[in-house]
PyMOL CGO cylinders between C-alpha atoms (Angstrom):
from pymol import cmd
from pymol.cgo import CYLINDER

trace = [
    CYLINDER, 84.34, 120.99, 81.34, 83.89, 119.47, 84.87, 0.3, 1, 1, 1, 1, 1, 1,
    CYLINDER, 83.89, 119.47, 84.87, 80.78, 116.70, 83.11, 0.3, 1, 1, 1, 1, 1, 1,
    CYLINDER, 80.78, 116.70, 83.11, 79.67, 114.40, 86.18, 0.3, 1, 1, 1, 1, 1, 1,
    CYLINDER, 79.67, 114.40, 86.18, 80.07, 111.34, 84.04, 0.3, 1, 1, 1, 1, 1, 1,
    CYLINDER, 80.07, 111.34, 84.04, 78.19, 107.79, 84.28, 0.3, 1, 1, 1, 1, 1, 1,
    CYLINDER, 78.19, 107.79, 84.28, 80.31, 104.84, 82.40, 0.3, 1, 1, 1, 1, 1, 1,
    CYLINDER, 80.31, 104.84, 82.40, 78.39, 101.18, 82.05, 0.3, 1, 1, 1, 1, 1, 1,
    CYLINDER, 78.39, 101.18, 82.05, 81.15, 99.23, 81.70, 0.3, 1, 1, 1, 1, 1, 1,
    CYLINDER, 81.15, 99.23, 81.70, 80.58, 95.36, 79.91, 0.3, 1, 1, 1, 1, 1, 1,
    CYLINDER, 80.58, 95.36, 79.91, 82.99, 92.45, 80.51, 0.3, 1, 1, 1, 1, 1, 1,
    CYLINDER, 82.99, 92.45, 80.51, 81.31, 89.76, 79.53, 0.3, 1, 1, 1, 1, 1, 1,
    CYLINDER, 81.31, 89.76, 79.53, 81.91, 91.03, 75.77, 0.3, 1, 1, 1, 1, 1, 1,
    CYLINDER, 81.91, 91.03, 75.77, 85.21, 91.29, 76.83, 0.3, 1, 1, 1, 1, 1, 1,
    CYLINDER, 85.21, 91.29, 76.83, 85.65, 87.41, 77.73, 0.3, 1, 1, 1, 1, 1, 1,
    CYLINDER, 85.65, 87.41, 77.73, 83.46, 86.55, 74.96, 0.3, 1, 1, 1, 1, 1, 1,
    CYLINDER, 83.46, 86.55, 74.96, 84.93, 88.45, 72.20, 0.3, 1, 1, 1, 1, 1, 1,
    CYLINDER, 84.93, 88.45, 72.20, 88.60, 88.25, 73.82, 0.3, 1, 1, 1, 1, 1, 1,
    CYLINDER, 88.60, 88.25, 73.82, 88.59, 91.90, 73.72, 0.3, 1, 1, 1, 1, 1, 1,
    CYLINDER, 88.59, 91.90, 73.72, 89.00, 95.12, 75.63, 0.3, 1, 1, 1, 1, 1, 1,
    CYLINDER, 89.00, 95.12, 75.63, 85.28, 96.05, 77.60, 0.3, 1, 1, 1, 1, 1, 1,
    CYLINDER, 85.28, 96.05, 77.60, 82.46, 97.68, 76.03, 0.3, 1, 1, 1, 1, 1, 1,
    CYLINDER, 82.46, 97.68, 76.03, 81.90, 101.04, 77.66, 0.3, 1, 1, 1, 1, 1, 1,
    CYLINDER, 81.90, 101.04, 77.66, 79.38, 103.25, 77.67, 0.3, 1, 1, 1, 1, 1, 1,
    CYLINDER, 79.38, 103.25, 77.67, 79.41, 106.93, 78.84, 0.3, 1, 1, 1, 1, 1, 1,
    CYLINDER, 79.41, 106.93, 78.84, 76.69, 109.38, 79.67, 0.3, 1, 1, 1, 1, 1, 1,
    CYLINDER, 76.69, 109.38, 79.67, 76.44, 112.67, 80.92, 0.3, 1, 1, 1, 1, 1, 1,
    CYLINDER, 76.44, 112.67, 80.92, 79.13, 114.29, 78.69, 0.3, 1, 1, 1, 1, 1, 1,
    CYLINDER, 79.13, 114.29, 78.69, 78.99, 117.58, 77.12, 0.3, 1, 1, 1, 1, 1, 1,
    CYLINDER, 78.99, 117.58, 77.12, 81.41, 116.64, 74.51, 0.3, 1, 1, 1, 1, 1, 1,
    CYLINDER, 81.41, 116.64, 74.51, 83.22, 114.11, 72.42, 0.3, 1, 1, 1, 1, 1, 1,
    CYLINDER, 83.22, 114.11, 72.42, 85.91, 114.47, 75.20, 0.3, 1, 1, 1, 1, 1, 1,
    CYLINDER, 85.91, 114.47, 75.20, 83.96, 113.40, 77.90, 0.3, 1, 1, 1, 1, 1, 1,
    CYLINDER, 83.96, 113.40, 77.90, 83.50, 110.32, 76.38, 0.3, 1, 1, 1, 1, 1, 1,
    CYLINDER, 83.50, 110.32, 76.38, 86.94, 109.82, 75.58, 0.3, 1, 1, 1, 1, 1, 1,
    CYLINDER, 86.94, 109.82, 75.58, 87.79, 110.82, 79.17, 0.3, 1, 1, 1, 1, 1, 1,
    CYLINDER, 87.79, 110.82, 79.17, 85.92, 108.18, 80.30, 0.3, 1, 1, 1, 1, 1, 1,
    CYLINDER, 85.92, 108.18, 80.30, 86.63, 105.13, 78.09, 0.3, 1, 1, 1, 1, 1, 1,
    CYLINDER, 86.63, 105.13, 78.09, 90.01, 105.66, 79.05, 0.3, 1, 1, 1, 1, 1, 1,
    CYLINDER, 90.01, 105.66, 79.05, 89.87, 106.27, 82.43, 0.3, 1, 1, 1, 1, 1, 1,
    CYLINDER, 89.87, 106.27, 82.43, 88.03, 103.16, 82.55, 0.3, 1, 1, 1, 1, 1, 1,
    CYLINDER, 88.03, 103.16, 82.55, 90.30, 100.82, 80.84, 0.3, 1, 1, 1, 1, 1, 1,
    CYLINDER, 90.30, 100.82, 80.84, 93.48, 102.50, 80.62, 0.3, 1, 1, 1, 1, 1, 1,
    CYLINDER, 93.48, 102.50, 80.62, 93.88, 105.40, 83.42, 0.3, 1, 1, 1, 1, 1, 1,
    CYLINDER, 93.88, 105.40, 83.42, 97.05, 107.45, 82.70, 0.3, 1, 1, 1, 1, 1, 1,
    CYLINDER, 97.05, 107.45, 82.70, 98.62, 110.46, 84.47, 0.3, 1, 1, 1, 1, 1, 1,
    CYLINDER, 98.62, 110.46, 84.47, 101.02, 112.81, 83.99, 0.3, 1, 1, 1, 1, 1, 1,
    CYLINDER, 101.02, 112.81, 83.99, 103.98, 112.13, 87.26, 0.3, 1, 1, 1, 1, 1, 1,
    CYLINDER, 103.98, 112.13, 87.26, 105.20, 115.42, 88.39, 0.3, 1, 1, 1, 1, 1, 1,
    CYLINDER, 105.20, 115.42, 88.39, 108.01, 115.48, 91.83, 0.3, 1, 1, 1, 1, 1, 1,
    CYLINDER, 108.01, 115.48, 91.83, 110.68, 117.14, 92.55, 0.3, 1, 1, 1, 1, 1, 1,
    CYLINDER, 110.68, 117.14, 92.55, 114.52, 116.08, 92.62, 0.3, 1, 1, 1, 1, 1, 1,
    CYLINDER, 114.52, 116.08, 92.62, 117.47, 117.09, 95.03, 0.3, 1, 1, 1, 1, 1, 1,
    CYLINDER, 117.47, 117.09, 95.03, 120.07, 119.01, 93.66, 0.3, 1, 1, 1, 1, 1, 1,
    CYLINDER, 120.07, 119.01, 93.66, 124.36, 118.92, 94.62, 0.3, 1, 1, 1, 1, 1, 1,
    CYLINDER, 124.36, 118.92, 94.62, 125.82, 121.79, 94.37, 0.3, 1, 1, 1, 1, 1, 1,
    CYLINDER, 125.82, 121.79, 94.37, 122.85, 124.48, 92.71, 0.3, 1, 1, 1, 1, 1, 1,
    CYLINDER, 122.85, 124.48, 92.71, 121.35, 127.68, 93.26, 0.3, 1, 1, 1, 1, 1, 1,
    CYLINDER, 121.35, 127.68, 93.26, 118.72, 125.58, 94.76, 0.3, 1, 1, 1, 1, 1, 1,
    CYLINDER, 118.72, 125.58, 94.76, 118.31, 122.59, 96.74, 0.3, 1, 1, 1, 1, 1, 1,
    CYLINDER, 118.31, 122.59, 96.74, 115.74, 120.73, 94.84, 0.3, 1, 1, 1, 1, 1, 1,
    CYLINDER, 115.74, 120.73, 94.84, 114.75, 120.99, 91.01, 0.3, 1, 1, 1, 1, 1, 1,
    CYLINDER, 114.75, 120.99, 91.01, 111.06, 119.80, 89.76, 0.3, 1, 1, 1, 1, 1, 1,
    CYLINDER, 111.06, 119.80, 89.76, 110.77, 117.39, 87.45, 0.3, 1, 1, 1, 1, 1, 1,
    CYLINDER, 110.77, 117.39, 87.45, 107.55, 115.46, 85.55, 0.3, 1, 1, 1, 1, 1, 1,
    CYLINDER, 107.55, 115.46, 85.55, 106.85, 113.20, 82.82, 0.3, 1, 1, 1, 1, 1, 1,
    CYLINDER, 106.85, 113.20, 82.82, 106.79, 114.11, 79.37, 0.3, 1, 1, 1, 1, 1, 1,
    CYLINDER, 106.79, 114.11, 79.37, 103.98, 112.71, 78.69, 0.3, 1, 1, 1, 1, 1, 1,
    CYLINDER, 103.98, 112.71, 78.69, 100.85, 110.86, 80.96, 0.3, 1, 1, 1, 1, 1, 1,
    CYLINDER, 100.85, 110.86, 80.96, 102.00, 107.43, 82.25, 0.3, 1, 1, 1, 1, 1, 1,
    CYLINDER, 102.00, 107.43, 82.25, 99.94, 104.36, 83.14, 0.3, 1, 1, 1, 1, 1, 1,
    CYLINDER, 99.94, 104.36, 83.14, 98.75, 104.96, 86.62, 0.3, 1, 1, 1, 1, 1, 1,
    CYLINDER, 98.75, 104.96, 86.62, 99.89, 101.93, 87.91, 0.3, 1, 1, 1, 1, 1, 1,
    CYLINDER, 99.89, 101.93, 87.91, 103.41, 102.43, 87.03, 0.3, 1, 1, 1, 1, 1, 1,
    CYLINDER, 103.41, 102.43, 87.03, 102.99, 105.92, 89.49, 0.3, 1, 1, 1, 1, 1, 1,
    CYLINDER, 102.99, 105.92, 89.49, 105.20, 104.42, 92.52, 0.3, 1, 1, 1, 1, 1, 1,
    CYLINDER, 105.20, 104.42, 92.52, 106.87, 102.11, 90.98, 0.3, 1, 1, 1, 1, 1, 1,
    CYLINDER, 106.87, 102.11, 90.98, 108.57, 105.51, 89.00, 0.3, 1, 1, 1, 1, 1, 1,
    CYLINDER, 108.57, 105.51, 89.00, 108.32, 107.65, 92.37, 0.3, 1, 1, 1, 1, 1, 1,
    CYLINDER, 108.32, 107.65, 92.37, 110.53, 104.84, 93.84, 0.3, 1, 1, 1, 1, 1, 1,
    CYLINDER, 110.53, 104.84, 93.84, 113.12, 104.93, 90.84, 0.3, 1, 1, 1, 1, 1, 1,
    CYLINDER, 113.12, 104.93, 90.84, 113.01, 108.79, 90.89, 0.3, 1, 1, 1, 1, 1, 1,
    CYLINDER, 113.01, 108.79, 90.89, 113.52, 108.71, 94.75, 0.3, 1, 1, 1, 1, 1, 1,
    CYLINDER, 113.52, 108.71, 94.75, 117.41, 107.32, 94.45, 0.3, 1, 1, 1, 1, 1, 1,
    CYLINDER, 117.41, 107.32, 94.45, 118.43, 109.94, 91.51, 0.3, 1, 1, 1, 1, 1, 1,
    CYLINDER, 118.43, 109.94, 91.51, 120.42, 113.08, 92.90, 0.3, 1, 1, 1, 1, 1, 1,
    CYLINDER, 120.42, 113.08, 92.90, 120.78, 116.39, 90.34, 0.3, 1, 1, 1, 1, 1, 1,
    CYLINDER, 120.78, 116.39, 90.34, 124.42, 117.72, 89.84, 0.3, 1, 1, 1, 1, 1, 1,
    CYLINDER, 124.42, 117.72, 89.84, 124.22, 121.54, 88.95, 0.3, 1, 1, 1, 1, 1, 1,
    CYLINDER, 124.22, 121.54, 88.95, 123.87, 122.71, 86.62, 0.3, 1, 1, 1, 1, 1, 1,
    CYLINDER, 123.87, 122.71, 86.62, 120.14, 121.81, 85.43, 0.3, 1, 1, 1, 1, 1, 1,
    CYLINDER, 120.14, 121.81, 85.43, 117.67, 122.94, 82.91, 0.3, 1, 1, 1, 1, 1, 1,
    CYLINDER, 117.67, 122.94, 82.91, 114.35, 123.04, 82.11, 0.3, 1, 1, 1, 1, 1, 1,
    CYLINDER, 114.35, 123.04, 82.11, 113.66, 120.33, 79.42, 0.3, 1, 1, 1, 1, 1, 1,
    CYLINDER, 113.66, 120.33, 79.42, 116.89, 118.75, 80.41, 0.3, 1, 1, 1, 1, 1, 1,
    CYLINDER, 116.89, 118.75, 80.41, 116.16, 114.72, 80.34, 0.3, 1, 1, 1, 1, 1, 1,
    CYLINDER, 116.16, 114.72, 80.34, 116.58, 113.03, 83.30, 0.3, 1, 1, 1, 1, 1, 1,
    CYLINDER, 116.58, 113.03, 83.30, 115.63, 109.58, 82.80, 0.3, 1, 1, 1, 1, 1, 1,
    CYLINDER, 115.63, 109.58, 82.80, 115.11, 108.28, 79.10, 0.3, 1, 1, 1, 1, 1, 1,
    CYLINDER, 115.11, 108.28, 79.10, 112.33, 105.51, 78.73, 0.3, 1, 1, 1, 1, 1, 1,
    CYLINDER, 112.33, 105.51, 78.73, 110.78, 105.36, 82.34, 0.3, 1, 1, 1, 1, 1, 1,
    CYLINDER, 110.78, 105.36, 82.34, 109.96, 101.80, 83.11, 0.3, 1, 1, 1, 1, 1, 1,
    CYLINDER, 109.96, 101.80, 83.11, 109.90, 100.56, 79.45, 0.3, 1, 1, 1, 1, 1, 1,
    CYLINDER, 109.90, 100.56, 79.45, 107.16, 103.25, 78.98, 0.3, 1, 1, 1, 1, 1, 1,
    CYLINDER, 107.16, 103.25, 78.98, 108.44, 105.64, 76.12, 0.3, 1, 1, 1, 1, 1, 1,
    CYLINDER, 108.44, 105.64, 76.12, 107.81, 108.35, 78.12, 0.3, 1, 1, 1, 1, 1, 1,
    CYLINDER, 107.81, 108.35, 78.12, 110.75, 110.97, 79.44, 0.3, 1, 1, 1, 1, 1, 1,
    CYLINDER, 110.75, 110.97, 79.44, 111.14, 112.60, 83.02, 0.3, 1, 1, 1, 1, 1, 1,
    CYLINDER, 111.14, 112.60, 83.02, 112.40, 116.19, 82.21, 0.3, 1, 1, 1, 1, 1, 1,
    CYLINDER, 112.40, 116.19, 82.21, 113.45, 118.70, 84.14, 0.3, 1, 1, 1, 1, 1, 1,
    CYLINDER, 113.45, 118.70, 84.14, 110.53, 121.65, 84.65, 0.3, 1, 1, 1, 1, 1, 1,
    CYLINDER, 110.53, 121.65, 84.65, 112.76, 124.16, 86.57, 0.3, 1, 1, 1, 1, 1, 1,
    CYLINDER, 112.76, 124.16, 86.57, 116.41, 125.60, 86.88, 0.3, 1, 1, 1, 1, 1, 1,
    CYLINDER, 116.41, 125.60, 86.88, 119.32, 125.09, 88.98, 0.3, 1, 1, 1, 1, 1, 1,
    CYLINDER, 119.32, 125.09, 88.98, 122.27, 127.13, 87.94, 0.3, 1, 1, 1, 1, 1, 1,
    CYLINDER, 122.27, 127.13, 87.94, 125.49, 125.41, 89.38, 0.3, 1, 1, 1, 1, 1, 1,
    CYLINDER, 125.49, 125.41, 89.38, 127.24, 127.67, 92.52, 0.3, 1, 1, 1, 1, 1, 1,
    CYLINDER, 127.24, 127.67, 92.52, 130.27, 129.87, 92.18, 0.3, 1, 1, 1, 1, 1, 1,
    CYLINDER, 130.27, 129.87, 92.18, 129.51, 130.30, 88.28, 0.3, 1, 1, 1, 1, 1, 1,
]
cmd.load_cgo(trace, "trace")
């Protein structure tokens, strides 16, 4: 809903109690504001979306994203992995192009088509 959110966030619990930090939001309209929030605050994810070149398609690049949201610090390190990978024609959308990114679970699929040339 676009909430301006306010999160308290408590680590001493967190070193006391050997546990993740107590936070608080306020300012939400709904129970997914605060969800928003607690996670963006201890556990920010994001869903990686790029595109890929492509040898010997209909077009020179093809886009590609995560399945599923990602931590956000494991953003570049994936960008730098995705970087060195080079599409061969023909590709689909929902084709898999790299199982298990990083150790995460998570996919990078293919989003758009590239037929290959001459067919």
């Amino acid at each position: 809903m676009g909430c301006r959110l306010e999160a308290t966030i408590d680590n001493a619990q967190c070193s006391v109690h050997n546990s993740a930090p107590s936070v608080e939001i306020k300012g939400h309209a709904c129970k997914r504001g605060v969800d928003y929030g607690k996670k963006e605050c201890t556990n920010p994810t994001r869903i990686l979306t790029t595109t890929l070149e492509v040898e010997g398609g209909t077009t020179e690049v093809a886009s590609v994203k995560t399945e599923k949201d990602i931590p956000k610090d494991k953003l570049f390190d994936c960008v730098k992995i995705l970087k060195k990978i080079k599409l061969n024609a023909p590709v689909h959308i929902g084709d898999i192009i790299v199982e298990n990114i990083l150790g995460t679970g998570v996919n990078i699929v293919a989003t758009s088509n590239s037929e290959k040339l001459g067919v």
